[in-house]
N, CA, C and O of each residue as an XYZ file, in Angstrom:
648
protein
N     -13.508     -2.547      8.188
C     -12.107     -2.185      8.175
C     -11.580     -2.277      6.746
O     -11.795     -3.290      6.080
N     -10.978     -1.368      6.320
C     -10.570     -1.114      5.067
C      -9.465     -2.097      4.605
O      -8.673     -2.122      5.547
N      -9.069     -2.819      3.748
C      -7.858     -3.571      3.352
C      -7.464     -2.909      2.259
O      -8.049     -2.133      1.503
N      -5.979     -3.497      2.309
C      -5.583     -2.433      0.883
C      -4.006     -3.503      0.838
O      -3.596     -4.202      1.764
N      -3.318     -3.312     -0.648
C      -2.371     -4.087     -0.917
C      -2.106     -4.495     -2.249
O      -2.703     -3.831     -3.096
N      -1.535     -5.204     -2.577
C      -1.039     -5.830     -4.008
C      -2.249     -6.825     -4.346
O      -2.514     -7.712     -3.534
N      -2.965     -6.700     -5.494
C      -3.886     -7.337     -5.394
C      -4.211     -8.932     -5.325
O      -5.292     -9.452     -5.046
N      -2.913     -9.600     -5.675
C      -2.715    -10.586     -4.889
C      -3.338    -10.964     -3.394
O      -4.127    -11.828     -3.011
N      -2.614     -9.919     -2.746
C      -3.067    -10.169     -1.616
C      -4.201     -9.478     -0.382
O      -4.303     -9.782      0.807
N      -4.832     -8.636     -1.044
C      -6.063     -8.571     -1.224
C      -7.656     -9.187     -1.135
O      -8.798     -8.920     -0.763
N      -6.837    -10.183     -1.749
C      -7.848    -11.677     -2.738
C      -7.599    -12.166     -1.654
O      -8.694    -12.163     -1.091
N      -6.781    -12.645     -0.892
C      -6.277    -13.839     -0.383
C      -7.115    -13.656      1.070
O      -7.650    -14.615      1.627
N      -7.157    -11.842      1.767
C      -7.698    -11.319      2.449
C      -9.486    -11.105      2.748
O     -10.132    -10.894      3.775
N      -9.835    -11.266      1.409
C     -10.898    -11.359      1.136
C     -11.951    -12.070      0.590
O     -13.060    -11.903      0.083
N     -10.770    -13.354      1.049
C     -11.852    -14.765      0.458
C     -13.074    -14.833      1.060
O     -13.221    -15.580      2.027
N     -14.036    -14.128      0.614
C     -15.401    -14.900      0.675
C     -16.240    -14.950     -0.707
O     -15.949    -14.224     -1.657
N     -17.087    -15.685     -0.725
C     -18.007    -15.890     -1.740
C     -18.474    -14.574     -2.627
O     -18.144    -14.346     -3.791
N     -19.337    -13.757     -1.772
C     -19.423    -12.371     -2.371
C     -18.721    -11.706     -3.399
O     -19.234    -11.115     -4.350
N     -17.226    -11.866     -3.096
C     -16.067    -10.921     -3.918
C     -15.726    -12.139     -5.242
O     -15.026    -11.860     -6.215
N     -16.021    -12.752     -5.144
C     -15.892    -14.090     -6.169
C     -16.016    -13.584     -7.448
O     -15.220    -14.151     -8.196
N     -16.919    -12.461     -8.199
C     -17.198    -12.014     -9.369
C     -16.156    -11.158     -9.483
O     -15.334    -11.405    -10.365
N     -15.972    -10.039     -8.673
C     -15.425     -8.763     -8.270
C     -13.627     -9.615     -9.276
O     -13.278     -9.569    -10.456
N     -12.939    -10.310     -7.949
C     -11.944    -10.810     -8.117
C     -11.389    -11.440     -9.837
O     -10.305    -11.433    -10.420
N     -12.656    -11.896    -10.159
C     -12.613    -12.609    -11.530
C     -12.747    -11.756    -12.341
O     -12.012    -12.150    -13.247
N     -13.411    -10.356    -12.827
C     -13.175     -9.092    -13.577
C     -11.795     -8.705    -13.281
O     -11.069     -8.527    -14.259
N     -11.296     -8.542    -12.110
C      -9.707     -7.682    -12.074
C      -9.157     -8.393    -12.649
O      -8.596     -7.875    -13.615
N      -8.931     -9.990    -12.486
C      -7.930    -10.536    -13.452
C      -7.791    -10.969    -13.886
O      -6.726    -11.581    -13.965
N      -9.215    -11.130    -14.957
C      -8.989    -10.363    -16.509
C      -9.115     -9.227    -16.705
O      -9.459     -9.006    -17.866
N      -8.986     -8.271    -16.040
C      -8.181     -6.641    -16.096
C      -7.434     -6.661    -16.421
O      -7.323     -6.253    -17.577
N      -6.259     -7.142    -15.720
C      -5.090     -6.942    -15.355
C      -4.129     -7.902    -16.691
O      -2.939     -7.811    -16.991
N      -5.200     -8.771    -17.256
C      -4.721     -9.392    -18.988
C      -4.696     -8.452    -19.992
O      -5.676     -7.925    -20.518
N      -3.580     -8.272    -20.226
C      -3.433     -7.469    -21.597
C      -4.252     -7.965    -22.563
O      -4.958     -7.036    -22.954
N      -4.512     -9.000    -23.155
C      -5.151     -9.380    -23.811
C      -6.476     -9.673    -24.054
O      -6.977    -10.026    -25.121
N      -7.170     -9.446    -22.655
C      -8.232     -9.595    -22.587
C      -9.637     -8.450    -23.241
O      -9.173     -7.354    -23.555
N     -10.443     -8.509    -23.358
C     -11.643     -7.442    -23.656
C     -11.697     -6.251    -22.678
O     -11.693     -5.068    -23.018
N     -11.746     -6.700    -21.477
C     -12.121     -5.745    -20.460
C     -10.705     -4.645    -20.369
O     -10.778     -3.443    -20.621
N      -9.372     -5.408    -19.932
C      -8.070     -4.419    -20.581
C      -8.183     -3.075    -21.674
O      -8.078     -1.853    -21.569
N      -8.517     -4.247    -22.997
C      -8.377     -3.495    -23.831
C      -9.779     -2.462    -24.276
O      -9.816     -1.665    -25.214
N     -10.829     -2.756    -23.326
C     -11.748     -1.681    -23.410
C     -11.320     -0.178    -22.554
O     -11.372      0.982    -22.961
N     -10.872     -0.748    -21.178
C     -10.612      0.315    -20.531
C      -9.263      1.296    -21.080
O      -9.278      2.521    -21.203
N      -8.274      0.496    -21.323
C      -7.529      1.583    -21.899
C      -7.674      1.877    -23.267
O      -6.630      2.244    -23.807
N      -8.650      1.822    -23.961
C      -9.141      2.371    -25.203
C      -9.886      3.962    -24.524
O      -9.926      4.993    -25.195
N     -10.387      3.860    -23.190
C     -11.146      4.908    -23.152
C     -10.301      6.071    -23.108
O      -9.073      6.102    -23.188
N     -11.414      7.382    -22.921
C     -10.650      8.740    -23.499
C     -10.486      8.742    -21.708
O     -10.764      7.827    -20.932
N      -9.885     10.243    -21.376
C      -9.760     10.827    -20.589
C     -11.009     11.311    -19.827
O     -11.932     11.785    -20.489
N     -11.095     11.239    -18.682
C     -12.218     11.902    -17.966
C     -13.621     11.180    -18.607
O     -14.522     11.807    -19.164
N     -13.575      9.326    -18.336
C     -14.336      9.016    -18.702
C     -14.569      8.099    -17.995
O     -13.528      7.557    -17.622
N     -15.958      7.395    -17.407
C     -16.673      6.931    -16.706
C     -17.551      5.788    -17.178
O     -18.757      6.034    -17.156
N     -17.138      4.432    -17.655
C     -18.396      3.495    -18.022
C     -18.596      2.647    -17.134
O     -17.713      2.045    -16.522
N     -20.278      2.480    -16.929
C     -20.530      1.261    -15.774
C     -20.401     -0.091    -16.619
O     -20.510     -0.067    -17.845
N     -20.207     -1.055    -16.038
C     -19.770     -2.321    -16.536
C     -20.672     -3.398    -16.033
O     -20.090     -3.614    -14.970
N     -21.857     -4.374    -16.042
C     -22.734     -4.691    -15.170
C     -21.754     -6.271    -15.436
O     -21.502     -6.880    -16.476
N     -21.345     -6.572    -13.840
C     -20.820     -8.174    -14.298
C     -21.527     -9.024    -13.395
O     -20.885    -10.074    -13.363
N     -22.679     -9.123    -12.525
C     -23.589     -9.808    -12.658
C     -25.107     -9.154    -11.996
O     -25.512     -7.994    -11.926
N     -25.689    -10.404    -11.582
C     -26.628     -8.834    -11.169
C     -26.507     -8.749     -9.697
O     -26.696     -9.529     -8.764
N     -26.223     -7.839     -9.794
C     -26.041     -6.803     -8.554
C     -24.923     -6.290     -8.583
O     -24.749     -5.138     -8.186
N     -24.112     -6.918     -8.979
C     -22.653     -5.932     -8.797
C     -22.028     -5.919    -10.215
O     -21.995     -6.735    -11.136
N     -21.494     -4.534    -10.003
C     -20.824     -4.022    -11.446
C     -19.726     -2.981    -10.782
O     -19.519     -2.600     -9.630
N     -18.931     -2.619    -12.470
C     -17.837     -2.276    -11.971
C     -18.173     -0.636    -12.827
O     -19.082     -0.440    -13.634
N     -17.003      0.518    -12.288
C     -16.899      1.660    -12.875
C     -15.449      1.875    -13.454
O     -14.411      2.059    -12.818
N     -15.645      1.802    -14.902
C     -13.973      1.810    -15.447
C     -13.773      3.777    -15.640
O     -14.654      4.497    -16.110
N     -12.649      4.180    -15.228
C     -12.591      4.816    -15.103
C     -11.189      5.426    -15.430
O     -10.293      4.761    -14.908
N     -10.695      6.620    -16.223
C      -9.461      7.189    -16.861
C      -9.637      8.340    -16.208
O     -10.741      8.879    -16.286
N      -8.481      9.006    -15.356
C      -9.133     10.574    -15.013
C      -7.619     11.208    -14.593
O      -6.668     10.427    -14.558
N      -7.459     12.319    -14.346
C      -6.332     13.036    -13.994
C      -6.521     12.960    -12.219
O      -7.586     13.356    -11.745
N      -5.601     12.517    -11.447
C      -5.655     12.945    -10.190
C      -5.625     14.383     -9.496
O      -4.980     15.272    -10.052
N      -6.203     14.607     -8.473
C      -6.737     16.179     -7.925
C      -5.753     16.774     -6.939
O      -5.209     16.060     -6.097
N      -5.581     17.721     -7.008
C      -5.094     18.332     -5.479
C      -6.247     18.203     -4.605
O      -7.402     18.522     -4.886
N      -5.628     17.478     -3.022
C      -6.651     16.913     -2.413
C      -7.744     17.989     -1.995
O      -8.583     17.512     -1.231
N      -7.886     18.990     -2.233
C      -8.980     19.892     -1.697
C     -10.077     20.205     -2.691
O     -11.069     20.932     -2.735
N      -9.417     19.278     -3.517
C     -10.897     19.329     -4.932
C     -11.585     17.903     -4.621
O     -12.655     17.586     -5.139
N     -10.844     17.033     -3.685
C     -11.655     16.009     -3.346
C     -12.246     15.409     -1.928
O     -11.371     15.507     -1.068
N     -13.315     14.888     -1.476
C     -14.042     14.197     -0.679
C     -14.186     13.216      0.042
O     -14.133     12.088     -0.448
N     -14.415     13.433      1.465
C     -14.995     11.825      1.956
C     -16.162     11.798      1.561
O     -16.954     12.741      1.531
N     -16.383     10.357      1.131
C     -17.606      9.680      0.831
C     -18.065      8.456      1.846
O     -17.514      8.207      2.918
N     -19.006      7.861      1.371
C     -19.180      6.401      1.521
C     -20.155      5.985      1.630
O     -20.954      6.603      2.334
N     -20.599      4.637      0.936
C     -21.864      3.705      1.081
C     -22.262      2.970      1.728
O     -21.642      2.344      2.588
N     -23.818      2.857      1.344
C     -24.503      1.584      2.350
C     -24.484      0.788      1.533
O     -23.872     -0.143      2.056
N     -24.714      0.546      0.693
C     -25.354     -0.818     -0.209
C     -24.168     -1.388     -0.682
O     -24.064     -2.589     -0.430
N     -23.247     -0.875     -1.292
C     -21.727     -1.428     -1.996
C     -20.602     -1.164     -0.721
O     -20.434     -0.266      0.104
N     -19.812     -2.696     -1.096
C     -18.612     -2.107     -0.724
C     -18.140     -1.947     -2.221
O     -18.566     -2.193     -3.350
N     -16.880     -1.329     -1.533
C     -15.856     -0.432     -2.853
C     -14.774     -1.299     -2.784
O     -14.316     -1.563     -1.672
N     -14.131     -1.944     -4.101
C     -13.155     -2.503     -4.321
C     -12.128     -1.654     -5.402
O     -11.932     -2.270     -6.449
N     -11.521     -0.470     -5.303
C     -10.792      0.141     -5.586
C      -9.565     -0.325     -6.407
O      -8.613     -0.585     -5.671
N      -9.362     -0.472     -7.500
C      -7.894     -1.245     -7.973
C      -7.454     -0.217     -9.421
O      -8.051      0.103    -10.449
N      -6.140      0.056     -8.867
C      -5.207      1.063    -10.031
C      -4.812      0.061    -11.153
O      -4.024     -0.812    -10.789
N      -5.208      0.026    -12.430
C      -4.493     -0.665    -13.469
C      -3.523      0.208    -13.807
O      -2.542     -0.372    -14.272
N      -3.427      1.333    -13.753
C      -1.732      2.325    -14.246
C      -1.754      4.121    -13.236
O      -2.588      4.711    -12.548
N      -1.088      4.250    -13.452
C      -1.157      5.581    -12.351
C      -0.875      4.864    -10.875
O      -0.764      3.710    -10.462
N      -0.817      6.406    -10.233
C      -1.171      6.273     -8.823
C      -1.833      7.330     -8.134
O      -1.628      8.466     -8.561
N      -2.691      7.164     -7.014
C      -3.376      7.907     -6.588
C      -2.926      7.925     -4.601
O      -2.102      7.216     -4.023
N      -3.350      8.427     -4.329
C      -3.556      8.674     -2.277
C      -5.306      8.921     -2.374
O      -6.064      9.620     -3.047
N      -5.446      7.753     -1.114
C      -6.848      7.629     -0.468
C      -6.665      7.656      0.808
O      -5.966      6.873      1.451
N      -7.521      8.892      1.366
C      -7.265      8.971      2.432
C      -8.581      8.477      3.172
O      -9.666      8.874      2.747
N      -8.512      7.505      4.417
C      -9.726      6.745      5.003
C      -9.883      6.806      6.439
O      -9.050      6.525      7.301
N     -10.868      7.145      6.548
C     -11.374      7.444      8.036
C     -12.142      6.537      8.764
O     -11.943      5.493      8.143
N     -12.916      6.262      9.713
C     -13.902      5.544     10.266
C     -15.236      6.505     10.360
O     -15.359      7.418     11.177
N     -16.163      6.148      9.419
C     -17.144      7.271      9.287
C     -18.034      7.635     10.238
O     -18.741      8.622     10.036
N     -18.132      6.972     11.305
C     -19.100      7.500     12.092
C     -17.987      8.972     13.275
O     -18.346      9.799     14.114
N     -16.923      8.675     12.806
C     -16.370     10.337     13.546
C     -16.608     11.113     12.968
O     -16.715     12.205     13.526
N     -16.827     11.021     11.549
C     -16.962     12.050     10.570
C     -18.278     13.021     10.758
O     -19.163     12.494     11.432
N     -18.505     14.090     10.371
C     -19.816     15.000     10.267
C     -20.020     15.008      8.281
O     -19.276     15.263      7.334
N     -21.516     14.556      8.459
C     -22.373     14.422      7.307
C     -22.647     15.814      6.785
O     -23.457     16.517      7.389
N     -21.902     16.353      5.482
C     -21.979     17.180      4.713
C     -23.227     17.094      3.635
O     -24.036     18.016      3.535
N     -23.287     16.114      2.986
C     -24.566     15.868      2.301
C     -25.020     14.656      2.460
O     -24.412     13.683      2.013
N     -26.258     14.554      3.182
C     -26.927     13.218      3.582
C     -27.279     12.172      2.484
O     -27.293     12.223      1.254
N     -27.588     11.095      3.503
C     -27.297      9.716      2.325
C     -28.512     10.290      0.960
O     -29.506     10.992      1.146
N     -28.041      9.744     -0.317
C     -28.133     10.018     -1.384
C     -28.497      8.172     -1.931
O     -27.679      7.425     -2.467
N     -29.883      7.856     -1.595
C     -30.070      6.461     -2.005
C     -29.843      5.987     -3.115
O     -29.348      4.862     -3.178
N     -30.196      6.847     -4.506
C     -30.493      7.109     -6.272
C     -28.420      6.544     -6.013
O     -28.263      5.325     -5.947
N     -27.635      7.065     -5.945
C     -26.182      7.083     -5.871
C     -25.554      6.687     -4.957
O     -24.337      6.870     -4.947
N     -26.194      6.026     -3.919
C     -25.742      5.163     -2.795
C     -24.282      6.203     -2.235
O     -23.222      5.631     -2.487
N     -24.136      7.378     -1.647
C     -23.512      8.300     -1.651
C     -23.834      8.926     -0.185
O     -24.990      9.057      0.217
N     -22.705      9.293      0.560
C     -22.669     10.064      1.443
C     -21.513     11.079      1.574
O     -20.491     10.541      2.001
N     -21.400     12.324      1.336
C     -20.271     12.944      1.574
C     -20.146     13.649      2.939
O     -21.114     14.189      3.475
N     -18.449     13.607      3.681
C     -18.764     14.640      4.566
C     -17.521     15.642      5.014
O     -16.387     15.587      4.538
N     -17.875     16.368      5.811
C     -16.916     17.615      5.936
C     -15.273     17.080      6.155
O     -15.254     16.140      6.950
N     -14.356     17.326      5.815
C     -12.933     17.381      5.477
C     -12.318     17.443      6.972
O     -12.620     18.275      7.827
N     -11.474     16.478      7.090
C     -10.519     16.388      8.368
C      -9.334     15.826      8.482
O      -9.157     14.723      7.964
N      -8.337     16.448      9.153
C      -6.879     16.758      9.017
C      -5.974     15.118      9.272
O      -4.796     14.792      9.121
N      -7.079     14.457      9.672
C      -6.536     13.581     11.434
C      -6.818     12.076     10.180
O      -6.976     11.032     10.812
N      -6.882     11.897      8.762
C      -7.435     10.499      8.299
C      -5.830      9.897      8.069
O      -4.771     10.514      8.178
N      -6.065      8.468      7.713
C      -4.686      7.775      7.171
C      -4.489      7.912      5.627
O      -5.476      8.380      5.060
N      -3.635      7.664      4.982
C      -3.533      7.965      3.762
C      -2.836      6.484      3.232
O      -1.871      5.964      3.792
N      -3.465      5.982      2.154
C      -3.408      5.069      1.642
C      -2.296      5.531     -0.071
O      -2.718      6.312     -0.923
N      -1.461      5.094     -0.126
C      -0.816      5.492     -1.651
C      -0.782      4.126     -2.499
O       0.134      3.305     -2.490
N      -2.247      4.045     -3.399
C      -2.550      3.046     -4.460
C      -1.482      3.020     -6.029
O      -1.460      3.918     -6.870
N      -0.872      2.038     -6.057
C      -0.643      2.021     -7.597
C      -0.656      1.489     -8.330
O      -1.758      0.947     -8.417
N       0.350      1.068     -9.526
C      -0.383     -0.134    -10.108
C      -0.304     -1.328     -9.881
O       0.811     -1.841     -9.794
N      -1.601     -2.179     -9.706
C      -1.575     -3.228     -9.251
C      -2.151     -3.501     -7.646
O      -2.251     -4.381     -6.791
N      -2.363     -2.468     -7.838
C      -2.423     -2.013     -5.885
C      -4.061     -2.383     -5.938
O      -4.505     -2.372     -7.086
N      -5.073     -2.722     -4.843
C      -6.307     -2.619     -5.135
C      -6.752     -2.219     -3.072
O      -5.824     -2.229     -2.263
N      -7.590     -2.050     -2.807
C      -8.068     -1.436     -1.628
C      -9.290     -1.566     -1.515
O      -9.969     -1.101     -2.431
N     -10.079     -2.322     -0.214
C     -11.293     -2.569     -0.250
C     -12.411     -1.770      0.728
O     -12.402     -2.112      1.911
N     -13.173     -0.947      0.404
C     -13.372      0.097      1.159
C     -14.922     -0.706      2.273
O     -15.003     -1.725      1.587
N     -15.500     -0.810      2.836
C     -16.980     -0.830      3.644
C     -17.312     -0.027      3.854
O     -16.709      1.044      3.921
N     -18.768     -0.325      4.097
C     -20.130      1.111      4.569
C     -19.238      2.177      6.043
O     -19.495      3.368      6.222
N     -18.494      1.584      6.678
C     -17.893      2.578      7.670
C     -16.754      2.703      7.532
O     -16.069      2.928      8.529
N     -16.165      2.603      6.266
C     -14.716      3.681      5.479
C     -15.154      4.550      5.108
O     -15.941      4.291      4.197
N     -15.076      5.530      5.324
C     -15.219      6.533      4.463
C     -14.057      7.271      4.052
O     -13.251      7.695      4.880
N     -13.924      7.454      2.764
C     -12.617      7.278      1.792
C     -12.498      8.505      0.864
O     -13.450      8.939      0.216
N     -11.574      8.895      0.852
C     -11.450     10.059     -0.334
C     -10.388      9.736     -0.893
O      -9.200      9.935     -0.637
N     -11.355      8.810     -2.302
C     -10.197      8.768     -3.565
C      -9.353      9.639     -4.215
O      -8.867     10.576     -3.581
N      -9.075      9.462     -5.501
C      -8.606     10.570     -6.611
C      -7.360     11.828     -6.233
O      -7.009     12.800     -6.901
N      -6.925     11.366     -4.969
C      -6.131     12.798     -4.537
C      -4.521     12.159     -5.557
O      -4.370     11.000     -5.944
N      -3.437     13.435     -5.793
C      -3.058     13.367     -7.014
C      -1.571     12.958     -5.893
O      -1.513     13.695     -4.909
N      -0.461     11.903     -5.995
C       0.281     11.275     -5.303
C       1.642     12.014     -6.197
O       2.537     12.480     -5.491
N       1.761     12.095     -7.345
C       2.958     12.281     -7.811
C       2.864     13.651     -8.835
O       1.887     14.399     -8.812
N       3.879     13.827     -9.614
C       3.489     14.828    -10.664
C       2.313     14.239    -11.903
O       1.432     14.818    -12.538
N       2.910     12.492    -11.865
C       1.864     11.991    -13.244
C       1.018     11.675    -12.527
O       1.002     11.105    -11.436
N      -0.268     12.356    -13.659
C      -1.726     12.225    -12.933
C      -2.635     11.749    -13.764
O      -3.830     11.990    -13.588
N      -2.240     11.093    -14.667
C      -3.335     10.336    -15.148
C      -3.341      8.541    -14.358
O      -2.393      7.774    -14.192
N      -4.704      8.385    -14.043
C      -4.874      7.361    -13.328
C      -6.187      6.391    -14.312
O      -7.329      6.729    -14.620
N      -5.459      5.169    -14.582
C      -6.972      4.212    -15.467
C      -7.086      3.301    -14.057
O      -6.153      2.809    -13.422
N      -8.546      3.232    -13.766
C      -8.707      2.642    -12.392
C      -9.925      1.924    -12.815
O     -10.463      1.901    -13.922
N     -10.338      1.187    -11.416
C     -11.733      0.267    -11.588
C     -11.986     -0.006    -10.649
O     -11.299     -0.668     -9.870
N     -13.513      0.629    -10.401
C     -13.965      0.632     -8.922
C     -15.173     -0.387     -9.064
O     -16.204     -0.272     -9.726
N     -14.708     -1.491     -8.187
C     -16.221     -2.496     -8.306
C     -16.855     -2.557     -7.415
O     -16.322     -2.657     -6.310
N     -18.254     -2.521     -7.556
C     -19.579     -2.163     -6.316
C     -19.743     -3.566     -6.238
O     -19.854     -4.122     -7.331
N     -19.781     -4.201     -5.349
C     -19.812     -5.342     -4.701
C     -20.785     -5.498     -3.403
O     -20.404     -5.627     -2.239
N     -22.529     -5.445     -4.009
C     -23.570     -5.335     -3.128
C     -23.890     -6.251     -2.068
O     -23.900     -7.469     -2.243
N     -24.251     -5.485     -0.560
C     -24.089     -5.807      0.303
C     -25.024     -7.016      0.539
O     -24.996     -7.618      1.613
């Protein structure tokens, strides 16, 4: 079941051991002053670095313009959950329960990736800043859809292995 909220409370939702690393990267994210802050918003536009913060789980910092939703996808993984958190912008994620869904491109192990065909009937989640959302192997989620006119979104998606 998907959680989603102020990332405060989030954390509070998701106390277990596992998310323990995850939690401790966002906030020092969320420090202006910190390295990880000031790496991510140093980056350019339409840019993508993996971040390894221990082993097994790492994060994807990420700067990008939000989409009109028909340029974007349900997905979702086996191996990671998805810890989704907006440091500026805002985006709409729309989340389904994946086993209603029909498999458009089958699991993709190399990218831990499943996409599938588009449906009218999901909930829509509106992330912003500060906002974070925790996705599992049976969310299947379509990030990046564009919520307002401003569409630049600096985000950070942490894989948090199962």
């Amino acid at each position: 079941m998907a959680l989603f909220g102020a990332l405060e409370i989030v954390k509070s939702q998701a106390n277990q051991e596992k998310f323990a690393v995850a939690f401790e990267y966002l906030e020092r994210l969320v420090d202006k002053n910190s390295i990880e802050h000031k790496r991510l918003m140093s980056c350019s536009l339409d840019s993508c670095k993996k971040v390894e913060l221990d082993d097994g789980n790492f994060a994807l910092e990420q700067i990008y313009n939000a989409k009109e939703r028909k340029e974007c996808f349900f997905e979702s993984h086996r191996k990671y959950i998805d810890i989704q958190f907006i440091l500026s912008g805002e985006e709409i994620i729309e989340v389904s329960n994946a086993t209603l869904l029909v498999v458009s491109l089958a699991y993709n192990e190399q990218a831990d990736l499943i996409k599938y065909e588009d449906i009218k009937q999901a909930s829509s989640i509106v992330l912003k800043a500060g906002d974070a959302a925790i996705f599992y192997p049976q969310d299947a989620h379509m990030p990046c859809i564009k919520a307002t006119d401003e569409l630049k979104v600096v985000k950070a998606v942490v894989k948090v292995k199962i």
